[in-house]
C-alpha positions in Angstrom: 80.2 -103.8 103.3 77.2 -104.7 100.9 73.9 -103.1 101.5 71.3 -105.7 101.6 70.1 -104.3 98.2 73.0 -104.4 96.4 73.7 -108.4 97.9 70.7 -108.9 95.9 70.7 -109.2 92.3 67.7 -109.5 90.7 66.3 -110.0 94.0 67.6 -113.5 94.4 69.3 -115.5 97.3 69.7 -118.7 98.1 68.2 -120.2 101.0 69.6 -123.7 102.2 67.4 -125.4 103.8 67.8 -128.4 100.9 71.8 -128.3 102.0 70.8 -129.5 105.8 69.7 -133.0 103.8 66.1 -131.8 103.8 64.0 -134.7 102.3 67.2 -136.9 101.3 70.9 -137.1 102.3 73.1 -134.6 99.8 76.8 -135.4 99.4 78.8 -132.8 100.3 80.5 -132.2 97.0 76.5 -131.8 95.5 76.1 -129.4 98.3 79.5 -127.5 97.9 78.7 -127.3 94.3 75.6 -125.5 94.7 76.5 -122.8 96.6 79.6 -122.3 94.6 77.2 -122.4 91.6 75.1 -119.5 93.5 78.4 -117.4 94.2 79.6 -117.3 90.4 76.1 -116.8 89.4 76.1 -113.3 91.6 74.2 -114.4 94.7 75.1 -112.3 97.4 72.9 -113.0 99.9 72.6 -116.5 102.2 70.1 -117.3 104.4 70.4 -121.1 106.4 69.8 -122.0 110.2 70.7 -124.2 113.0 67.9 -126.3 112.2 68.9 -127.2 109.0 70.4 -130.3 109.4 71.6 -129.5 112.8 73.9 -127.2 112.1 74.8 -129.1 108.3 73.6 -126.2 106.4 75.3 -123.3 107.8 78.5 -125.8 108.3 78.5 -125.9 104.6 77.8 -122.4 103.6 80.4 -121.8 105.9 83.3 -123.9 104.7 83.0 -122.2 100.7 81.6 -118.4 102.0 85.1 -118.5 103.8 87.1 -118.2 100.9 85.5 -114.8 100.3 85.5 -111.2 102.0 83.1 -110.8 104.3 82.2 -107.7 102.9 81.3 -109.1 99.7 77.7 -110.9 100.8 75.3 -110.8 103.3 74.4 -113.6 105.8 71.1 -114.5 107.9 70.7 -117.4 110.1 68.0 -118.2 112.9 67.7 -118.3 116.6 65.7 -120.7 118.5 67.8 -123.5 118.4 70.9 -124.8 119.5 72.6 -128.0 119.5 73.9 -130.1 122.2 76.9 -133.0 122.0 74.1 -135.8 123.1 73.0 -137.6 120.0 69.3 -138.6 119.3 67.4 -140.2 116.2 66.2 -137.9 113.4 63.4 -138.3 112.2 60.5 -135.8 109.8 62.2 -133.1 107.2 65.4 -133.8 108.5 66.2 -137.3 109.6 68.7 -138.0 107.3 70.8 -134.7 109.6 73.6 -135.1 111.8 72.7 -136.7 114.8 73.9 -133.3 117.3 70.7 -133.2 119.8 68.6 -129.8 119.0 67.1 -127.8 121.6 64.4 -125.7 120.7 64.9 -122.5 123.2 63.9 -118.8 122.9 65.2 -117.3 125.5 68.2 -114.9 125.9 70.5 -117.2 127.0 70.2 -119.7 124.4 70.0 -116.8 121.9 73.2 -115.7 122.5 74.6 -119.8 122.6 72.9 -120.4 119.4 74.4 -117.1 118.0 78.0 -118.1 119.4 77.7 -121.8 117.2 75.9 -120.4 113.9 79.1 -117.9 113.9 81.6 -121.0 114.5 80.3 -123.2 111.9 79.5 -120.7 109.5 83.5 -119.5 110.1 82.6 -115.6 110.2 83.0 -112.9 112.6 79.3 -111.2 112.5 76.3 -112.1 110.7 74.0 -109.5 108.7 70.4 -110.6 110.1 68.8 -112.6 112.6 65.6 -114.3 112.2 63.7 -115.9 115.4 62.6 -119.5 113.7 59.5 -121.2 113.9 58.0 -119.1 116.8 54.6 -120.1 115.0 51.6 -122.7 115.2 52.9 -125.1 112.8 55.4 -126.2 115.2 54.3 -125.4 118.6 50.4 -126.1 118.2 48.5 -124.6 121.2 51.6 -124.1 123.0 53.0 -121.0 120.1 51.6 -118.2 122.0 53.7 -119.2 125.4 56.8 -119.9 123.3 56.2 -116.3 121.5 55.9 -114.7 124.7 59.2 -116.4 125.6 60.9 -115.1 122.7 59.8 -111.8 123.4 61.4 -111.6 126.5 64.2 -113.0 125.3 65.6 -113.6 121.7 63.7 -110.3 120.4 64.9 -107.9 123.9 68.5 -109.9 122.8 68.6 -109.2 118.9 67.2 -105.7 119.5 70.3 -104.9 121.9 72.7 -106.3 119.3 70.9 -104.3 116.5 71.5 -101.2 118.3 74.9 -102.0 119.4 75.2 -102.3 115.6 76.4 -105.8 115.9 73.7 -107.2 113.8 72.3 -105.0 111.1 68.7 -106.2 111.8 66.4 -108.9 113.0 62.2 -110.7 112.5 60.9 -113.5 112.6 61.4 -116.6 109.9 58.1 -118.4 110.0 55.8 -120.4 107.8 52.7 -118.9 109.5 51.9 -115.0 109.0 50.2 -114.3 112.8 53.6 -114.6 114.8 55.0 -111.9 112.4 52.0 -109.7 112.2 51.6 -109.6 116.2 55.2 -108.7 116.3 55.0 -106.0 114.5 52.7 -104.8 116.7 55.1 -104.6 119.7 56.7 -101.2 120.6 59.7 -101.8 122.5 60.8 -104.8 120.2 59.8 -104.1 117.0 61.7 -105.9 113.9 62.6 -104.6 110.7 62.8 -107.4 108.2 60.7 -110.4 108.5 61.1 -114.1 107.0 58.0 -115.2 105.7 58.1 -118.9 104.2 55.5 -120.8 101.8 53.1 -117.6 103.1 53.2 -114.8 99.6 53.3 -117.0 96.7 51.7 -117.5 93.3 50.1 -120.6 94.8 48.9 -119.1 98.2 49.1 -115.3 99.1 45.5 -114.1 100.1 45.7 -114.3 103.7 49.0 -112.6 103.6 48.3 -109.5 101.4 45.7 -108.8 102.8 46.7 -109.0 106.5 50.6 -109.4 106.9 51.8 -107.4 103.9 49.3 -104.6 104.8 50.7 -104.5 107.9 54.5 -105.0 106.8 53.9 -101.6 104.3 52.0 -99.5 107.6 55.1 -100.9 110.0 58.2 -100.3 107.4 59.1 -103.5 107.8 61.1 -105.5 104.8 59.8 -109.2 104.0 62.1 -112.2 102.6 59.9 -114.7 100.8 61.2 -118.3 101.6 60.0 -121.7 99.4 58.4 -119.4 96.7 57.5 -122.7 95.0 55.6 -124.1 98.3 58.1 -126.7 98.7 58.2 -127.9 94.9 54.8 -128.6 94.4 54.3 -125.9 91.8 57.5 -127.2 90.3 55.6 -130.1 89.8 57.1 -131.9 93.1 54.6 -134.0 95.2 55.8 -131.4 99.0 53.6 -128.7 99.6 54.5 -127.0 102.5 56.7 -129.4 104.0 53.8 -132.2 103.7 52.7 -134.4 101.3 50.5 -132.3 97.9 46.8 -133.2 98.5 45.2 -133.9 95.1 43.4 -130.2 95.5 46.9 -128.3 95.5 47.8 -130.7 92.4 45.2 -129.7 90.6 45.6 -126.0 90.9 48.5 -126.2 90.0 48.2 -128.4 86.7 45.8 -125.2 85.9 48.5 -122.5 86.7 50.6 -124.7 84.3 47.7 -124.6 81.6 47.8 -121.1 81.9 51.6 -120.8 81.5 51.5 -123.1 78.4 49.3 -121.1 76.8 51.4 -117.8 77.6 54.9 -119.5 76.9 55.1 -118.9 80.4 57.2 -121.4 83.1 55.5 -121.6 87.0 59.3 -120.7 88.2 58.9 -117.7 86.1 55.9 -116.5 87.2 56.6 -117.4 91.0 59.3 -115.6 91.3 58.3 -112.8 89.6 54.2 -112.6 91.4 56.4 -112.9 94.9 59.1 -110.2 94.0 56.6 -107.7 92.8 55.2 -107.0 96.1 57.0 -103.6 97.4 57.5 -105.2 100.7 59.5 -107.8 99.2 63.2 -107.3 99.2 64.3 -110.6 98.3 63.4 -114.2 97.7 65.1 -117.2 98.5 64.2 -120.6 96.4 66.2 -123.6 97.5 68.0 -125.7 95.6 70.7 -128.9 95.8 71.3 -129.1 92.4 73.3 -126.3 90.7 71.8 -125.9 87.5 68.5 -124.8 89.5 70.5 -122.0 90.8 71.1 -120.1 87.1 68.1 -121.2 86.1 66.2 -119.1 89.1 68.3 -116.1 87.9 67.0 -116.5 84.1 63.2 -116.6 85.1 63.2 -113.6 87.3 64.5 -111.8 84.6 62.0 -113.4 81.6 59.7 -111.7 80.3 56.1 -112.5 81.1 53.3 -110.9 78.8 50.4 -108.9 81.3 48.0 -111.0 79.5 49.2 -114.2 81.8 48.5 -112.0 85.2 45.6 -110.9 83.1 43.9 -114.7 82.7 45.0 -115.4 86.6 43.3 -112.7 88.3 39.8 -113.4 85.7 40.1 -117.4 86.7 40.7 -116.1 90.6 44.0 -117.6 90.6 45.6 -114.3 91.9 44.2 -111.6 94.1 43.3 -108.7 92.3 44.3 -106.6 94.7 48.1 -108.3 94.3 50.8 -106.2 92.7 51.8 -107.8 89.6 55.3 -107.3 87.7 55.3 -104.2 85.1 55.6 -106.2 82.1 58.9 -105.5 80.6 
């Protein structure tokens, strides 16, 4: 069985949020494609969720991580949801997903039936980790704290049993907000040991998180995945930041990021991958992709050089914390 460590060359996974038709509707040979593009590339470590294109995601990681042995990668998915027969209309990031009805549910009963269908569509016996999804403000509004309470009484008393019954190999939280992870690392009995954070410790934003999350992922041991290192494409020069619509003032930071990197010979992809990797906390990072040529592509920025007079001219313009670790220039 891989160790999570050595699943992750040059620190890279894919995550496959893009695959459960996330923005538009892929066709399944695109999507196949992909991740057999992310396989022969070395990527050994796949993160998706129910949510995803209820259930499309993980249904296609599952149908071409199949052909392999298990022990070969490692697998995360999410709990909190779980799908239902009933159809209903899609609408938001996913509207172009199947039209399975999704029930958003954190408590230990629908954390073991959301369990039971990510391991049937993804065609595997076990999966590696767990993350509880979206337990956050961004999806829940006033109403997180009450739903977080709910998980902890249920998905995180259920993940923690299976972790210790070695069934899982660990569990967190996969969120785009930092407070649900930092209060549950504050629990005793419950306590998880790698943690999803999404959009959160990136080039474009990370000073809320370093200074409050990662500080408290260092003091806690507790590992972090960074998810949508590129804020949803925006520094990429797409018009989604964060899942929304780029407002002008996000647009404009990053055409100065990108003035920077022009001067430097240096690409945003580059330079996001490497600022979010460089973190000690950081064990991997998981960009997105539909199209297969992004996938090698990720793999030769994390590994090109970068000269420390780029980190240099973001920290003076304020671009970057200065308190951020930075990559040891090569």
């Amino acid at each position: 069985m891989k160790s999570f460590e050595d699943a992750l060359k040059h620190k890279v996974g894919l995550g496959t949020a893009p695959l459960g038709n996330m923005f538009r509707e892929v066709p399944e040979d695109e999507a196949r494609s992909t991740i057999q593009t992310a396989w022969d590339q070395g990527v050994r470590y796949f993160d998706t969720a129910p949510f995803y294109g209820a259930g499309l995601a993980e249904m296609r990681l599952g149908e071409v991580l199949s052909n392999y042995n298990r022990d070969d990668y490692v697998l995360s998915t999410k709990v909190g949801r779980y799908m239902t027969d009933e159809k209903e209309e899609k609408e938001g990031l996913f509207k172009d997903a199947r039209d399975n009805k999704v029930i958003t549910d954190y408590t230990a009963e629908a954390t073991e039936k959301s369990i039971e269908q990510s391991l049937e569509r993804l065609k595997t016996d076990r999966l590696d980790f767990v993350f509880v999804h979206d337990v956050s403000p961004d999806f829940h509004g006033d109403e997180w704290k009450a739903k977080f309470e709910e998980a902890k009484e249920g998905a995180f008393r259920v993940l923690t049993r299976l972790r210790e019954e070695g069934v899982i190999r660990g569990w967190g939280l996969g969120v785009n907000t930092t407070e649900p992870i930092e209060l549950a690392m504050e629990l005793e009995e419950t306590k998880p040991d790698v943690c999803l954070s999404a959009t959160q410790y990136t080039l474009l934003q990370h000073e809320h998180a370093l200074q409050n999350m990662m500080k408290s992922a260092e003091a806690n041991n507790v590992d972090i995945v960074v998810g949508s290192p590129y804020n949803s494409g925006v520094l990429l020069g797409g018009d989604h930041y964060n899942y929304e619509k780029a407002p002008e003032e996000i647009i404009e930071r990053v055409n100065q990021l990108n003035e920077v990197g022009q001067k430097y010979d240096v690409p945003l992809k580059a330079a996001a991958l490497q600022f979010s990797t460089a973190h000690p906390s950081v064990k991997s990072v998981i960009p997105g992709s539909t199209r297969p040529d992004r996938i090698k592509e990720d793999l030769e920025m994390i590994q090109r050089e970068i000269p420390k007079e780029f980190w240099d001219e973001l920290v003076e313009k304020g671009f970057i914390s200065s308190e951020a670790p930075l990559p040891v220039s090569k």
